[in-house]
N, C-alpha and C positions, 0 to 999 in steps of 0.2 A: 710331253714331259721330256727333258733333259739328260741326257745321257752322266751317270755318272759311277765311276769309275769302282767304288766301294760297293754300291748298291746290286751293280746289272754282276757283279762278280759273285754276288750271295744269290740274286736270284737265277741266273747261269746255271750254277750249280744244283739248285732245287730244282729245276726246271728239267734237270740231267738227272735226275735220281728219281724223278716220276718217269723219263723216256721221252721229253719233249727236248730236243737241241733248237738252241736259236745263237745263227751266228752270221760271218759277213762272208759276201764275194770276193776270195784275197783277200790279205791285209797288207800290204807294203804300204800301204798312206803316209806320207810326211804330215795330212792335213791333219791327221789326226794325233801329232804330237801336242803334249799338254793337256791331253784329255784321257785317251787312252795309254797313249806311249810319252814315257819320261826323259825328254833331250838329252840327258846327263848322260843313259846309258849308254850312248852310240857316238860322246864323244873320241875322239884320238888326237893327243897333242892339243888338248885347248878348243877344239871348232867341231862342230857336229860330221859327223862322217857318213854322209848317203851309203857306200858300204857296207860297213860297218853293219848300218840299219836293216838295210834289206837283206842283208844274212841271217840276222842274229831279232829280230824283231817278233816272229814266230813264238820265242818263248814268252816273251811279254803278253801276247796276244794270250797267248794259252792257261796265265795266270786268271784269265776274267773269263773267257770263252771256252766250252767245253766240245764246239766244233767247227769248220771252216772248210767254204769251198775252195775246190782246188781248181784255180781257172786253168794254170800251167800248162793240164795235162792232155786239156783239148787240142794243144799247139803240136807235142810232142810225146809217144811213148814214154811214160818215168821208168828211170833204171831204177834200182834195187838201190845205188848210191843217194839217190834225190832220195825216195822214200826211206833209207834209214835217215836221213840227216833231217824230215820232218818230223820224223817220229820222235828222235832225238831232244828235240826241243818241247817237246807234250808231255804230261804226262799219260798215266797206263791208262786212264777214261774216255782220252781225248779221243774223237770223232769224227775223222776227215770224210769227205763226200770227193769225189773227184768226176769230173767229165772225161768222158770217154775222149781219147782221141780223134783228132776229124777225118783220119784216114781210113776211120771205120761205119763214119753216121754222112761223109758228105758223098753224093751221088754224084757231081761235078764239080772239078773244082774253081772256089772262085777264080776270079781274075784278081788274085792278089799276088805280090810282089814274091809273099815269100813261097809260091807256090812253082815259079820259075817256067821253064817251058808246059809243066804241067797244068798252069791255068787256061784252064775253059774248057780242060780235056774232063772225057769219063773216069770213073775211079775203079780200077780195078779190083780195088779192096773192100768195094761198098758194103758193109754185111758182111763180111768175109769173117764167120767164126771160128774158124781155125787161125786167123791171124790176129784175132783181138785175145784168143783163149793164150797163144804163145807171148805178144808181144809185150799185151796190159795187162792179165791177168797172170802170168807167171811171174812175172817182178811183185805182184801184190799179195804175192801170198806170203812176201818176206816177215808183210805186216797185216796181216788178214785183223785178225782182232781188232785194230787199230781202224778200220772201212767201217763207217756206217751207210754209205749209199755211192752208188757207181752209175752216174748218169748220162745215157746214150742222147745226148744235144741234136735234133735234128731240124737246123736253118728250114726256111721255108721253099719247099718244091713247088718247080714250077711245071705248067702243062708239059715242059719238054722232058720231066723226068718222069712224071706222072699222070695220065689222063683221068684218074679217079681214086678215090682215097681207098676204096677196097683193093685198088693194085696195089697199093706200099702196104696195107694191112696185111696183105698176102703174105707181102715178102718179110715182114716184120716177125709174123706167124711162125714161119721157117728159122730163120733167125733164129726165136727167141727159144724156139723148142732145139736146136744145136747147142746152145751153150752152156755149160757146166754148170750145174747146181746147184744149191748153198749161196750165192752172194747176194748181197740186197741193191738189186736192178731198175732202175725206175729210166723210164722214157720221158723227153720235156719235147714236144710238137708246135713247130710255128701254122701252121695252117689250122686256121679255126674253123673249117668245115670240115677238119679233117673229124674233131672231139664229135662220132656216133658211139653209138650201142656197140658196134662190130668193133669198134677201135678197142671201146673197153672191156669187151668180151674176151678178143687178144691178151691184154694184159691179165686179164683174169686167171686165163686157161694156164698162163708161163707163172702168177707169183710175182706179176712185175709191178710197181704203184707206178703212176700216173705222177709226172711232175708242174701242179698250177703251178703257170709261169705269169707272172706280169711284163707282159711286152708289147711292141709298140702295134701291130695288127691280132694282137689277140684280145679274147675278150677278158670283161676282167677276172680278178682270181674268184672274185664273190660268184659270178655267172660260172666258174668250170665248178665249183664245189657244186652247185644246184643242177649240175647233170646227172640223171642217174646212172651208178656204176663210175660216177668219179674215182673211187677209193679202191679199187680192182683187189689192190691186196690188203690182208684183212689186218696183216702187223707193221704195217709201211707208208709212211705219208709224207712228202716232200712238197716241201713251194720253195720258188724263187720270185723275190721281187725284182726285180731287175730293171724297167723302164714303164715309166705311165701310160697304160695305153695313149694312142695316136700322137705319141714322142718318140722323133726317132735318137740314134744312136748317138750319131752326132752332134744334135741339137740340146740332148743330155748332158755331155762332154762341156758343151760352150756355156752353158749356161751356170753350171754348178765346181768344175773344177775350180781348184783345187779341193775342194770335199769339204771344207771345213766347218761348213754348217748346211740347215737345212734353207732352202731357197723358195719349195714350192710342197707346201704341204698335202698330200693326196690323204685327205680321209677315208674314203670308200676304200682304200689298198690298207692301212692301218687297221681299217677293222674288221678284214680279214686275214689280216697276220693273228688276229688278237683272237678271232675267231677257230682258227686253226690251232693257237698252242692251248685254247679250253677245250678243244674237241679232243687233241692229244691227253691233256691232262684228265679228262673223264675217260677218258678209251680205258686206262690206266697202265700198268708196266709191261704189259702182254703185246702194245704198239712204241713204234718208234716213229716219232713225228721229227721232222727238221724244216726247219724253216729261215731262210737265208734273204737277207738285205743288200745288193748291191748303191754305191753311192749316188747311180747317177737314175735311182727313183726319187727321191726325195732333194739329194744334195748331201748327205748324211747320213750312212746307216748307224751309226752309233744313237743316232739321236729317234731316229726311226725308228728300229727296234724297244729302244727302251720307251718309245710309245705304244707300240704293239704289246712289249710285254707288260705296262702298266695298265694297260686295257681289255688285259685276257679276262 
């Protein structure tokens, strides 16, 4: 079914008043003008203003969607400045999920550019709950209310980080019993030997959900629902679709940018989104389910979603 702009706005909204959010990874899309975003508004002087849009496009979003992840935050700590000026553009319902920054969930850092001499080194902050509690969690409480899920992103470890998944469970264990109370926590794991009993036992014991991820070495999201103890917490349930399995990053990128439609249909990932916001909607308003579409699973998450959710 086709993404459209009147309809996914009513049912958005219903979907948000039982406790089920469905929303996208980011929104800055150009691709997505004239379907979800309206070119007029982001003129200046006659000509569309890329600007302009990626400032101010948030509100637009926030007319149809009731929540949205924040990739941003994984890059960067948000000050207090960034999260008033999101908040700003939402209204009071609205529901941001954000990821944890990576200077708190990566154990080496990549070999990327913007990591500087620091790439390929240890991370001294890995875990470090006193530093996620001041750096992320103090600016967020500007907008506490406004948080429906704060998710600790953790890339896939290799044997030189890790010799067995009960050593990161450990450390995870520690972690998750240091960190302040009250927020809604959920953990997303690239190692697909990692999803045991003991993994979900951990989350159990802290209150923290479990984030089904669709991505390119993990199983699929149908396969993590059918583990038991997927659901660790009993008011908390997050998916990300992200990438078809055995699709990498890049290969997503090339093939579907600029976003504007969908390119490669994955059924089996549809109806498990579809399957997840009916499991939310029967839990009823005592859980909160979220469940987020990036573009570069299908080619589309506008179009994606509103088959998920026409298929709940």
């Amino acid at each position: 079914m086709a993404f459209n702009r009147a309809q996914m706005q009513r049912e958005a909204a219903t979907l948000a008043a039982a406790g089920v959010f469905v929303g996208t990874s980011s929104w800055k899309y150009p691709g997505w003008l004239g379907r979800l975003y309206e070119p007029a508004r982001y003129e200046w002087r006659g000509r569309f203003s890329s600007a302009r849009f990626a400032r101010n496009c948030l509100r637009e979003y926030a007319e149809v969607f009731k929540t949205v992840c924040v990739d941003a935050a994984y890059y960067a700590f948000p000050g207090e400045a960034l999260l008033a000026g999101l908040a700003a553009q939402t209204p009071a319902d609205f529901q941001f999920a954000f990821k944890v920054t990576d200077e708190i969930t990566v154990r080496r850092f990549p070999h990327l550019p913007r990591f500087g001499p620091r790439a390929g080194g240890r991370n001294p902050r890995f875990l470090d709950g006193e530093r996620f509690a001041t750096a992320f969690l103090r600016p967020c409480e500007t907008i506490r209310a406004r948080i429906g899920l704060l998710m600790f992103e953790f890339s896939r470890f290799g044997p030189e980080d890790y010799a067995s998944g009960r050593e990161f469970v450990a450390d995870l264990d520690r972690f998750l019993g240091a960190l302040p109370s009250g927020w809604p926590y959920a953990v997303e794991l690239r190692n697909a030997a990692w999803l045991q009993p003991e993994y979900f036992a951990c989350l159990a014991r802290h209150r923290v959900a479990h984030v089904f991820n669709s991505w390119e070495a993990m199983p699929p999201v149908a396969e993590q629902m059918a583990l038991p103890g997927s659901r660790p917490h009993p008011a908390l349930v997050a998916a990300r679709f992200l990438l078809r399995p055995g699709r990498r990053y890049a290969e997503a990128v090339r093939a579907f940018a600029p976003y504007e439609e969908i390119r490669d249909v994955y059924p089996e990932g549809r109806a498990a989104g579809a399957e997840l916001i009916r499991e939310g909607l029967q839990a009823g308003a005592g859980r909160k389910t979220f469940v987020f579409v990036n573009n570069r699973f299908e080619g589309n998450s506008l179009d994606t979603l509103a088959a998920m959710v026409a298929g709940r």
